[in-house]
Structures are given as C-alpha cells and as structure tokens.
N, C-alpha and C positions, 0 to 999 in steps of 0.2 A: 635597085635597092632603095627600100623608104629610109630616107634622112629628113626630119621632121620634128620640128617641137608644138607638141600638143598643151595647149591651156587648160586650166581646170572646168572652164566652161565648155571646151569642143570635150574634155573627156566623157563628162556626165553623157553627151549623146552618144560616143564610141562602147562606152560601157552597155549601152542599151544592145548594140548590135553586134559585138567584139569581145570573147573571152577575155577572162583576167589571167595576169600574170606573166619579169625578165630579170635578170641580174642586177641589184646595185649592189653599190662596196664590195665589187667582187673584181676582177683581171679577167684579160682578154684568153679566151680557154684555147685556142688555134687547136692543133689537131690532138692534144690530150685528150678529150673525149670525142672520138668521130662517128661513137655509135649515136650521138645526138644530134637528133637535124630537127627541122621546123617545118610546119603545113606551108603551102606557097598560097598566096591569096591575090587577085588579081584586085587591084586598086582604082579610084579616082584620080589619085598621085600620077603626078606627069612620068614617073619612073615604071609606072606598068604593076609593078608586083610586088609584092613582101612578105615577110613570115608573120603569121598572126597568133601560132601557139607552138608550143615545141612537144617533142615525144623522143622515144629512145627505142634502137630494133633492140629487139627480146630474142628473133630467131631469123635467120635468113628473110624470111616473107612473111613479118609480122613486127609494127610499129607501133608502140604503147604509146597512148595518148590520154586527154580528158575527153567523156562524151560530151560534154560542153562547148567543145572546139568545133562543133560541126554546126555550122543552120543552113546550109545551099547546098545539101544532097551529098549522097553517098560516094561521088567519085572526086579524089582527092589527089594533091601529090605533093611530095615531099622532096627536099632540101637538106644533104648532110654537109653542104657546103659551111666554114666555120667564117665565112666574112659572107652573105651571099649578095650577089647581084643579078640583075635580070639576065639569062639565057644562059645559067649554070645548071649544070646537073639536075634532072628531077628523077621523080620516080612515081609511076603513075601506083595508083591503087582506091580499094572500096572500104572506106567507114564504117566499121561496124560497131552500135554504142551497146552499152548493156540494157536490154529492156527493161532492168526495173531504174534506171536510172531517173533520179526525182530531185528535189532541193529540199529535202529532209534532212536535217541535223544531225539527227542522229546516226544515220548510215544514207546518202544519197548514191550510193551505188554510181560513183562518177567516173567511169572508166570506160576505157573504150580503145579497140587497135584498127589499124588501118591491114588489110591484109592486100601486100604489094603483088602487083602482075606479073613481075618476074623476081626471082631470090634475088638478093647481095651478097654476092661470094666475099666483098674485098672488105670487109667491114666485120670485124668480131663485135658479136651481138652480147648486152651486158646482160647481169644474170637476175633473180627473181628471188626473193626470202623463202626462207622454210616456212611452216603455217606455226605460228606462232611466235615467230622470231623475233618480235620488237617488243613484246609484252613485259618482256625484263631486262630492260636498257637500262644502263649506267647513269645518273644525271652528268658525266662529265662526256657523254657519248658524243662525239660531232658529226656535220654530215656535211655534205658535199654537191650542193645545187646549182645546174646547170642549166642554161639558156639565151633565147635571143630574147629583143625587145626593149622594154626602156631600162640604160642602164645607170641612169640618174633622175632623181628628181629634183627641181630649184623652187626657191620659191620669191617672189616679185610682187611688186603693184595688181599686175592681173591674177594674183594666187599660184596657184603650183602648176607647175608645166611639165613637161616628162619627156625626155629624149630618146630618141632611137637612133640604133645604125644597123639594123639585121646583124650584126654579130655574135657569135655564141662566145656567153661569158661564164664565168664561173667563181664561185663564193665558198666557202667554208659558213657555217653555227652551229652555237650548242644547240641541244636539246633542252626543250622546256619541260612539256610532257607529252602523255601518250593516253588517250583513251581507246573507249573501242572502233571506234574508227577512222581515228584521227593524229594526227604526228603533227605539232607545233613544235617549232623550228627558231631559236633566236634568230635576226639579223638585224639587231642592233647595233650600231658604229659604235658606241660607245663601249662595245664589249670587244673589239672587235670583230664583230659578224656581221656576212653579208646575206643577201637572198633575192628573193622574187620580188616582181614587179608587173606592169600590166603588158599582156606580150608572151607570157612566159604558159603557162595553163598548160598542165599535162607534163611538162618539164621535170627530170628526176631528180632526184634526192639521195643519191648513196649515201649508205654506210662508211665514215670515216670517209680516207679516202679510196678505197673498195671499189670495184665493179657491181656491187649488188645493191641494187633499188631500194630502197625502203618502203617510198612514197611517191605520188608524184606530187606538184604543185597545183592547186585548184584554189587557193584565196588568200589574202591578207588584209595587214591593215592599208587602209587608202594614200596612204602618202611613202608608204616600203620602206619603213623603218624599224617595224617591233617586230612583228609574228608572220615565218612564212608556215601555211597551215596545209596539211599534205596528208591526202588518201591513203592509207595501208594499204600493203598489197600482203601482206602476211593472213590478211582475218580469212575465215571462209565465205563470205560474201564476193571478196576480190577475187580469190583463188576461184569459185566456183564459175566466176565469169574470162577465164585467164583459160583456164584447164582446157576450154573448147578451141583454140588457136596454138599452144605449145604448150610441152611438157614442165611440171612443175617439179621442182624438189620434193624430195620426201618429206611425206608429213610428220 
C-alpha cells in the first residue's frame, strides 16, 4: 500500500503521467460500497504497488472506469479490497477505452471498462441511468462519491501536498449543475460537502445515496475543494459506448 505525501512540486510531474482524481471531507466507506475497487499500479514506492484510479462493476465481468486511467497497455487488474495492500485480492482483466475518446469540452467521450477474465459472483454490481435521467435534477439533488487516493490536502511552506492511504473513502454534495455532458458536483467544506481528489478518476457518483451512477469522476479544481466534475452516463454518447459490454436500462 502507497503511504505517501506528495508536494505541489512532485504533483505537477505526477499529473503529467497519473490520472486525476480521491475522497476529501468525506469518511472511511469500509465495505458499504464493495462494488468499488481501484486499477493496481506497480510502483517506484518501496511498498511495490497501489491504486491509481478507481471504477465500479456494472455486471459480473465488467468494470467502469475513466479512459484516462490507462497509458501502459491494455492488461490491467483491479482491487475491491476497501483498505488495500500489496498481495490482496486482484482481478486480472483488458482495458477497453472508447475510441472517440479526446480532451474535448464539450463531450470528450472519457469512459472506458475493463472487461475481467473471469465473472465476480460475490460482489453485486451497481446499476447505470435511464437515457436521459439527470437532465431534470432537483438543485437540492445530492450525490454520493466514492474512492481511493488522496484523502486530504494541507497546505505549508512548500505549498500543498496531498495524502494517500489506498483506502476507499466516501463523501456526500450537492449538485451544482448539469449540462450536456457534464455533472458538477459541490464539495465544498464549507457547505458541507465532500469529493474527489487526485487518485480518484473514473470513480462513481450515485444518485443520493442509491446504487445508481450518475457520473464518474474525471476532474476538478487543483486543490479539491469546489467542483468535483463527472461524465454522464445517461447521454447517448455514454450509452452508445456502455450498450457494447452490458445491458442498459430502458430508454
């Protein structure tokens, strides 16, 4: 397990090579969410290995992530372990990201699942939106994000530094707003909400506190205090790229 405090100066380089986004201002999730585990990434770190982004099973042999979370090839394995450490549980499996996936604003098509080599019988897989489902959310709506990675940030002499303990943690915010392909998320302490952080990327977003996705986690602001900002899976861009690995709700 990586235990570790990163500087704002070792981030900028981890940033170049390490998806973003873990839980601040949120509580230790232990096994309330189990359908949520993390990519394993073998390390420089004397401890061997760690999680570098999180995802969630959707169906027995199929683990929703960010296509962001991949740069060293398609075979991958994954961690439902809620504290992990090296030579716990894995699960081997192939990357697959969405081909149109880009760094577009407007719709970057940032989604992607891991389809695992063998099923997960002991793990109930969480569920997926209707098409169209978040287009008319309440503003008092809240949601429910989960992850490992850094679950504080401080900030010092040397600037801000970021902790981690591979734990999967979990947070509560309101909803800000919603465009078309986009779900921004409070976690603002001062309201009290919590959210994402760097670490997290691909990480879900339920509804309330619901089994059903909304979003995943794909960016915020740099210090994980305002806006965590999260992919739909409701739009037909998501779905169209979802529909080929499991069955979707009705439209």
């Amino acid at each position: 397990m990586r235990r570790l405090v990163v500087a704002t100066a070792v981030m900028a380089v981890l940033l170049i090579a390490l998806p973003a986004n873990a839980i601040t201002h949120g509580t230790v999730d232990g096994t309330s969410h189990a359908n949520v585990g993390g990519l394993v990434h073998r390390s420089q770190y004397s401890d061997g290995t760690w999680l570098y982004c999180t995802g969630t099973l959707i169906s027995p042999t199929v683990f929703l992530t960010a296509a962001h979370c991949n740069r060293s090839g398609r075979a991958v394995t994954v961690s439902f372990d809620p504290a992990y450490v090296a030579g716990d549980p894995i699960y081997s499996g192939t990357f697959e990201r969405d081909p149109l996936y880009s760094q577009r604003e407007n719709d970057p098509h940032d989604l992607a699942v891991v389809v695992l080599d063998k099923p997960i019988r002991d793990i109930t897989p969480a569920a997926l939106p209707s098409a169209g489902a978040l287009s008319h959310l309440g503003k008092n709506q809240r949601f429910t994000s989960v992850g490992y990675g850094a679950y504080e940030v401080t900030n010092g002499p040397g600037g801000h530094r970021y902790l981690y303990n591979d734990v999967r943690m979990v947070a509560t915010g309101g909803l800000n707003t919603v465009n078309k392909s986009w779900l921004r998320v409070s976690m603002n302490p001062a309201k009290g909400d919590g959210g994402s952080c760097f670490g997290d990327s691909g990480g879900p977003n339920f509804v309330g506190g619901g089994d059903v996705i909304a979003g995943i986690t794909i960016t915020g602001d740099a210090v994980c205090r305002a806006t965590n900002v999260d992919y739909r899976l409701d739009t037909t861009s998501a779905r169209t790229f979802l529909r080929q690995y499991v069955a979707l709700p009705s439209e």
